[in-house]
N, C-alpha and C positions, 0 to 999 in steps of 0.2 A: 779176835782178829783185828788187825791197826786198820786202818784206814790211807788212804791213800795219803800221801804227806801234801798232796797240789789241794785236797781239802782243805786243807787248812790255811789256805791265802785267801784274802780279801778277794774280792769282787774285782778291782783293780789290777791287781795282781796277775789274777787268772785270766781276764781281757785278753793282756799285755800276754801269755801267753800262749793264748790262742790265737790273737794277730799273730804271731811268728813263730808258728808252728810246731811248738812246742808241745803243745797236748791238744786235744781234739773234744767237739761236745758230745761224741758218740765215747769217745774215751771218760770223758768228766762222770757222763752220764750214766754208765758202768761199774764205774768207782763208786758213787754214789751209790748205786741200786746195792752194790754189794757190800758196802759198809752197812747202812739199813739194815740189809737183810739178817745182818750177825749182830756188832755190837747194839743197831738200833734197835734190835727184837728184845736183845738184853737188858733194854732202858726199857722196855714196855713204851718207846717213845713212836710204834707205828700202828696205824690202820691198818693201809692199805697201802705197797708197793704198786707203783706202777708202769711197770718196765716197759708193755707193749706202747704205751702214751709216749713214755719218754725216752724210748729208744726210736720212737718214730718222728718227735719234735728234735732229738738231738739230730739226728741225720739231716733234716730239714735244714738248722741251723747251720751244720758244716757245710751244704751245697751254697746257699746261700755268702755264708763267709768267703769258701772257695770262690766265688764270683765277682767278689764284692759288694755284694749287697749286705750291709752292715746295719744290724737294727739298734746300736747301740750296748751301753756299758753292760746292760744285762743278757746278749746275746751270747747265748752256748750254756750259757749259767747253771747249773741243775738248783731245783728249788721243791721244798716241800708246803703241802698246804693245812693248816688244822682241819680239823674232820667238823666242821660246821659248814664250809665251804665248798657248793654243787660244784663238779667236777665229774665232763660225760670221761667214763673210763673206770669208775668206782664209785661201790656206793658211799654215803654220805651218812655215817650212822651217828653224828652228834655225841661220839661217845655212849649212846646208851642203848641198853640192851633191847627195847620196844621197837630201836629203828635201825637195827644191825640190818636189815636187809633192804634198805629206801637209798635207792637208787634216782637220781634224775636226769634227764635227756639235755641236762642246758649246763654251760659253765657261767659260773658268777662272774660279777663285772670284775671285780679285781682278776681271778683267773683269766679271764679272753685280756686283758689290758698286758698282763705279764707274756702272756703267748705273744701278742702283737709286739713286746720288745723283747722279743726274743727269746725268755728265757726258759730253761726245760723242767716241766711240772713230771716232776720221780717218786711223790709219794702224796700220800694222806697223815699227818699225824693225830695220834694218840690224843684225847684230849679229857677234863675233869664231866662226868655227863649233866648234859645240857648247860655245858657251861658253868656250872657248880650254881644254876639259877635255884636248886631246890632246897638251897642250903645247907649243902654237904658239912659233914666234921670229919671223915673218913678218907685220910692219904690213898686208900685205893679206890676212888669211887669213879671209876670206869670199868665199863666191859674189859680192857686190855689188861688193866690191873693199877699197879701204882705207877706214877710215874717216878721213875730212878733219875737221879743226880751223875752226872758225869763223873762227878769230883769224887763222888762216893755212892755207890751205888745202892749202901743203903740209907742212903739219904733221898729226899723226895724233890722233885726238879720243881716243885710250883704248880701252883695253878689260874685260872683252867686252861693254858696253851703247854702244858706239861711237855707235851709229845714234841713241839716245834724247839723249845726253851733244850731238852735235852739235846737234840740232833744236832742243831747248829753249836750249842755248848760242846759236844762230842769230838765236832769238826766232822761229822757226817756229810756236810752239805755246808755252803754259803751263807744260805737265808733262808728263814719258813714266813709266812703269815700266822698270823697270829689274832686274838679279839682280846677285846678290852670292857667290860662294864663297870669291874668295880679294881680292878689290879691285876686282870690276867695275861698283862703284856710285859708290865713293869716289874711283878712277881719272879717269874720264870728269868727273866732275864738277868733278875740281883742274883737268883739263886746257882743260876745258872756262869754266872762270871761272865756273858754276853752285853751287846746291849738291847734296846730296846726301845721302839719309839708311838707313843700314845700323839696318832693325831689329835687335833682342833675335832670336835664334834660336827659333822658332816663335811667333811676334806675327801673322805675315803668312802666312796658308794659300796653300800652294804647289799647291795640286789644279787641274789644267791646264797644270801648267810645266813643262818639259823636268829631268827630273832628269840632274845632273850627281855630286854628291857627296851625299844623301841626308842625310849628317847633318852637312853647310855650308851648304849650298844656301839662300840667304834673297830675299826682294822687296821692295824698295824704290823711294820714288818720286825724281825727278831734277828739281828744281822753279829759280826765279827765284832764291829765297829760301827760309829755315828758315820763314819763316810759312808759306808755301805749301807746305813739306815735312809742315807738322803740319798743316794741311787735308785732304793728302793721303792721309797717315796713317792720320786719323782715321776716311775712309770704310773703309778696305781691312781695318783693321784686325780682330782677335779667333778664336773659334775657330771650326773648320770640322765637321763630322761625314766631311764627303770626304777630310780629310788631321787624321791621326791624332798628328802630332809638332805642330799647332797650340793650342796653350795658352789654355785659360779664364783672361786676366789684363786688367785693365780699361787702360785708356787713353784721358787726358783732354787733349786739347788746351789748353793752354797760354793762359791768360785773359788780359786786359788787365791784370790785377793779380797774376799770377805773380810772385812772385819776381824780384827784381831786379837785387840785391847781395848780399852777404856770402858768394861761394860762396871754394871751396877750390878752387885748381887746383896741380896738378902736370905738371910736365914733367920728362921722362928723362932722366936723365946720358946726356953723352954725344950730344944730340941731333945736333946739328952733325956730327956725323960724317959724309963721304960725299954731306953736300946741300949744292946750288950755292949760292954765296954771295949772290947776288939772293935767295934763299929766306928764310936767314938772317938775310938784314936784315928779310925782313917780317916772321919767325916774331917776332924782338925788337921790332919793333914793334905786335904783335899780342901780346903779352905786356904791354906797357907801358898795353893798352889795358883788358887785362884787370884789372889793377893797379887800375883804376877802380873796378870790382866787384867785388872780394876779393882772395884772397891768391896768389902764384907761389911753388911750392917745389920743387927738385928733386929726384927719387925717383931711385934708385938701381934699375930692373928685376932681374927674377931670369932669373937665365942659364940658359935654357932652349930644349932645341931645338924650338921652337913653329916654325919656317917648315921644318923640315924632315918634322915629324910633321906637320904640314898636307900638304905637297905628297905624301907617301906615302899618306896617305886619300884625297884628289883622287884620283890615277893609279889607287889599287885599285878607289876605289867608280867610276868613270870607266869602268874596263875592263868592269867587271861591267856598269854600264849600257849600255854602248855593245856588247856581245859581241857582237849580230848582226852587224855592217855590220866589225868585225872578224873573224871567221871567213870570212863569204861573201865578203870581199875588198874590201864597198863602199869601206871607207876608204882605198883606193888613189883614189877619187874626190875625197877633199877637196883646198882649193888649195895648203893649205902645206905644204910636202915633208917637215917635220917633224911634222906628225900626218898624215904616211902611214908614220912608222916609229914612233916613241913607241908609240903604243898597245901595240903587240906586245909591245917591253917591259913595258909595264905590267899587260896580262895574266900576266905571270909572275912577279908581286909574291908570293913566300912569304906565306903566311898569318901566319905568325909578325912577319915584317915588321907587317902592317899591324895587329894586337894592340899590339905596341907602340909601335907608334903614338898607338892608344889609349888604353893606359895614360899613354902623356906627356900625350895630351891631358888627362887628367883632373887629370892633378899642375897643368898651364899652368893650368885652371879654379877649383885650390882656390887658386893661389897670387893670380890678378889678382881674384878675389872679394873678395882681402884686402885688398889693393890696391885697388881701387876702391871697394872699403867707406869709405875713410878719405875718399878726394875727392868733389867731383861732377864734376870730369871731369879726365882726364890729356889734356893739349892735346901738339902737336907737329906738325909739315910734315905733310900730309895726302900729299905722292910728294919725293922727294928731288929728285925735276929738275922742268923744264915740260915740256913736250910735244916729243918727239924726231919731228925731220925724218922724212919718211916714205923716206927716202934711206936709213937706217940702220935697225937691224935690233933684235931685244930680247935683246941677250948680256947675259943675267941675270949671267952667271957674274963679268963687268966688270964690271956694277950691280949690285950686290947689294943696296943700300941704297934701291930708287926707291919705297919706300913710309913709311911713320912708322913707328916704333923699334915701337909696340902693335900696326901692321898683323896682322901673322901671328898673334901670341899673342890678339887680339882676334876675328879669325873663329874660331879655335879653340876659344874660350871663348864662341863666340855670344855677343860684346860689340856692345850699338851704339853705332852711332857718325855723325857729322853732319858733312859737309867743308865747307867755307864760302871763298868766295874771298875772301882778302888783299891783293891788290896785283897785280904786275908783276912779271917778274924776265926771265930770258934772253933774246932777242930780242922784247920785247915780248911776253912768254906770260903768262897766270894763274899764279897760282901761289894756294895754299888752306893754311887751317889747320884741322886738324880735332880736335874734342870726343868721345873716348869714354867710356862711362859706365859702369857698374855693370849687370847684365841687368835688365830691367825698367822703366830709368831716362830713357824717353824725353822724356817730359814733362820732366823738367828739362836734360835737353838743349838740349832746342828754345826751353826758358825762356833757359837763356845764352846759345845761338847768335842767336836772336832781341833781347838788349839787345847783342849783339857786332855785328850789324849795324843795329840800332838808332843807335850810335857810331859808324859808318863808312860810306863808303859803294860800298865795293869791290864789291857785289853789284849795282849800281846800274848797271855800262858795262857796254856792249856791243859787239860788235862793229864795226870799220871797216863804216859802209854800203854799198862799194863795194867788199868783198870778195867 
C-alpha cells in the first residue's frame, strides 16, 4: 500500500498546508496511522500504533488551528516515537522481550515538550533491544524482528532507532525521535537516505528514556531534512528540572538569513580508509560542493583510543543499568544469542577498567575541543558502507571502519553532529555525509547542512513506490 503522497512533504510544507486548508491533522493523522499499519508493519519498523492518542491529539490540533490558536511549525504534524521513550497510551517495551508488557502512567519530557507544540504522537517505533547496549551482532535483535530498509527491504534500516530511520525513510510520517549512544541516530539515518541530528550532550532532557549509558545516552530527532531537523530540535530542546545532566544553553533555529558561506571545513587524513568506493566518490563530491561555501582542509586526528574507551563505558554503565533482568536470568529472554552472553561479561568490567576509560575520555574532550574550535565542522562518510543485506551478520571485528573517522571520538566528547544524504552507492543504497561541530554548535550546523541541501538534491528521493 503507497502512502499518502502529503507524507511525504517536509514539515514546512505540510504547515503551509494545513494553514490553508488543504489537508487537516485528523486527515494527516489517518494517513499516518494507515501507512504504519501496512507498509510500516512490513519494515518491522512499529511497536505500537497509536490511533486512540493521536486521533485524539489530532482533533485537538484542528480545533485549535480552526480558532487560531496556532502552536507553531509543528502543530497537526503526526510523529512517531522509539520504543525507549514513556508514552501514557502504550507500553514501552525497549525493544525487548522481558519488557513487552511495561507500561507507564507518565510521558517523557521530550514527548509532553512535542505535545505542548503541537504535534501528534501516532506510534511507538520498532527498535535494536535495549538499545543494542548488550552487544548485539544479530540484524534481527528485536522482539519485532529485523529492521527493513525502505530502499530494499531486504536490506537492514540500522541500528538501534531502526523502527524511526525506516518510517520516516518510508515517507510514513515527517519525523520520529530517536537515541544516540554510540551511532543510533546517525546509523539509520545514512542507511536510511534521511537525515539526522545527534545533539550536544545534555541539549535534549532524557527524563522518560530508557537509560543505556548515562553519560552517552542523547535524543535526537530523524527528519526529511536538516530544516526539519532544526524544527525539531527547537521544540524538544533545553533544560529539564526531571534530568539533572540537561544544560541551561540557548538554542536558536537557524533563520532565513543565517549564515551562508565562508565557513571552514575539515576533513580527516586518512578518510578513505576502509569505505566502499561508491562512498568515496560521493564524499568527493560533497566536498567539491562544499568548496562553494568555504574552505576544505585536511586534519591530521589525534590517535586516541576514543572507540575502545567508548565501548568499555557502554558495557560497564549498560551492566549496571540492566543488573536486574541480568541476575534473575531475564536476559536469557532477549532474541539475539549474543546479548544472552555479553552481558555477563560485562558485569565483570573491573572498576579500574572503566576509570580509565574515563580518564581517555576526558583527554578525547580536551583534545577534539581544540579541534573543533578551529572549524565549523569536520565533514567525512557519515558509515563506511550502505546498508548490509540482512543475510549477513555485524562482524565489527572485519568492519571496523562502518562509521566516520569522528564517530566514536565525537559521542565521547558529546559532539553533535548532523548526517545528511549524498547520493547512491552499493546496490543502489543511500549513502550520507555527515557535519560535526564544536558542543553547543547546533545552530550552525544546521546553517551548513541546510545551504548543503539547499545545493543538492539528494534529500529530495525517495524510495521505489513499489517497494
Amino acid at each position: 500500500m503507497a502512502s499518502d503522497p502529503l507524507l511525504g512533504l517536509s514539515i514546512g510544507e505540510l504547515g503551509t498546508k494545513l494553514r490553508s486548508g488543504e489537508t487537516t491533522p485528523t486527515a494527516l493523522a489517518r494517513a499516518a496511522i494507515d501507512a504504519l499499519d501496512s507498509t510500516g508493519r512490513e519494515l518491522n519498523a512499529v511497536a505500537t500504533i497509536m490511533e486512540e492518542r493521536g486521533m485524539r491529539e489530532a482533533q485537538r490540533a484542528e480545533d485549535e488551528l480552526a480558532t487560531g490558536h496556532d502552536r507553531g511549525p509543528l502543530h497537526g504534524i503526526p510523529w512517531g516515537a522509539k520504543d525507549l521513550l514513556a508514552a501514557v497510551g502504550a507500553p514501552t517495551t525497549w525493544g525487548a522481550t522481558p519488557f513487552r508488557d511495561q507500561v507507564f502512567d507518565f510521558d517523557a519530557t521530550v514527548v509532553k515538550r512535542l505535545e505542548q507544540a503541537g504535534a501528534v504522537l501516532v506510534a511507538k517505533f520498532a527498535m535494536v533491544e535495549l538499545a543494542g547496549g548488550m552487544g548485539y551482532e544479530e540484524l534481527d535483535a528485536a522482539w519485532t524482528g529485523p529492521g527493513r530498509n525502505p530502499w530494499d527491504h531486504e536490506s537492514w534500516a540500522g541500528g538501534s532507532s531502526s523502527g524511526s530511520g525506516a518510517a520516516v525513510g518510508a515517507r510514513l510520517l515527517p519525523f520520529a525521535i530517536g537515541s544516540e549512544t554510540f551511532g543510533s541516530i546517525i546509523t539509520p539515518a545514512s542507511y536510511c537516505g534521511i537525515s539526522g541530528l545527534r545533539p550536544t550532550y545534555g541539549r535534549v532532557s532524557r527524563y522518560g528514556a530508557m537509560a543505556l549509558s548515562w553519560t552517552l545516552d542523547k535524543l535526537g530527532p530523524l527528519c526529511r531534512s536538516a530544516e526539519d531537523c532544526g524544527l525539531v530540535l527547537d521544540a524538544i530542546a533545553g533544560p529539564d528540572e526531571n534530568d539533572p545532566t540537561s544544560v541551561q544553553r540557548t538554542f536558536q533555529h537557524p533563520s532565513p538569513d543565517a549564515r551562508r558561506d565562508g565557513f571552514r571545513f575539515a576533513i580527516p587524513a586518512g578518510w578513505e580508509q576502509g569505505t566502499e568506493a561508491g562512498i568515496v566518490d560521493n564524499i568527493r563530491e560533497s566536498l567539491n560542493t562544499l568548496r562553494e561555501i568555504g574552505t576544505v582542509e585536511e586534519v591530521t586526528l589525534p590517535d586516541m583510543p576514543a572507540p575502545q574507551a567508548a565501548r568499555i563505558i557502554i558495557a560497564a554503565e549498560g551492566a549496571s543499568a540492566f543488573e536486574d533482568i541480568i541476575e534473575d536470568g531475564r536476559v536469557m529472554q532477549l532474541r539475539a544469542p549474543s546479548c544472552r552472553v555479553k552481558p555477563h561479561v560485562y558485569a565483570t568490567i573491573p572498576a579500574r577498567d572503566y576509570l580509565r576509560a574515563m580518564r581517555v575520555r576526558r583527554h578525547v574532550s580536551v583534545a577534539y575541543d581544540r579541534i573543533t574550535a578551529e572549524y565549523d565542522a569536520i565533514v567525512g562518510p557519515t558509515t563506511g558502507n550502505v546498508s548490509p543485506l540482512l543475510t549477513t551478520g555485524l562482524d565489527r571485528s572485519s568492519r571496523p571502519t562502518t562509521s566516520a573517522p569522528i564517530g566514536a571520538p565525537g559521542n565521547l566528547a558529546g559532539l553533535p553532529a548532523i548526517a545528511v544524504p549524498n547520493g547512491f552507492g552499493d546496490r543502489g543504497m543511500p549513502t550520507s555525509l555527515q557535519f560535526t561541530g564544536r558542543t553547543w554548535t547546533e545552530s550552525r550546523l544546521l546553517a551548513i547542512a541546510n545551504e548543503y541541501q539547499a545545493r543538492t538534491e539528494h534529500h529530495m528521493a525517495a524510495p521505489p513506490a513499489d517497494m
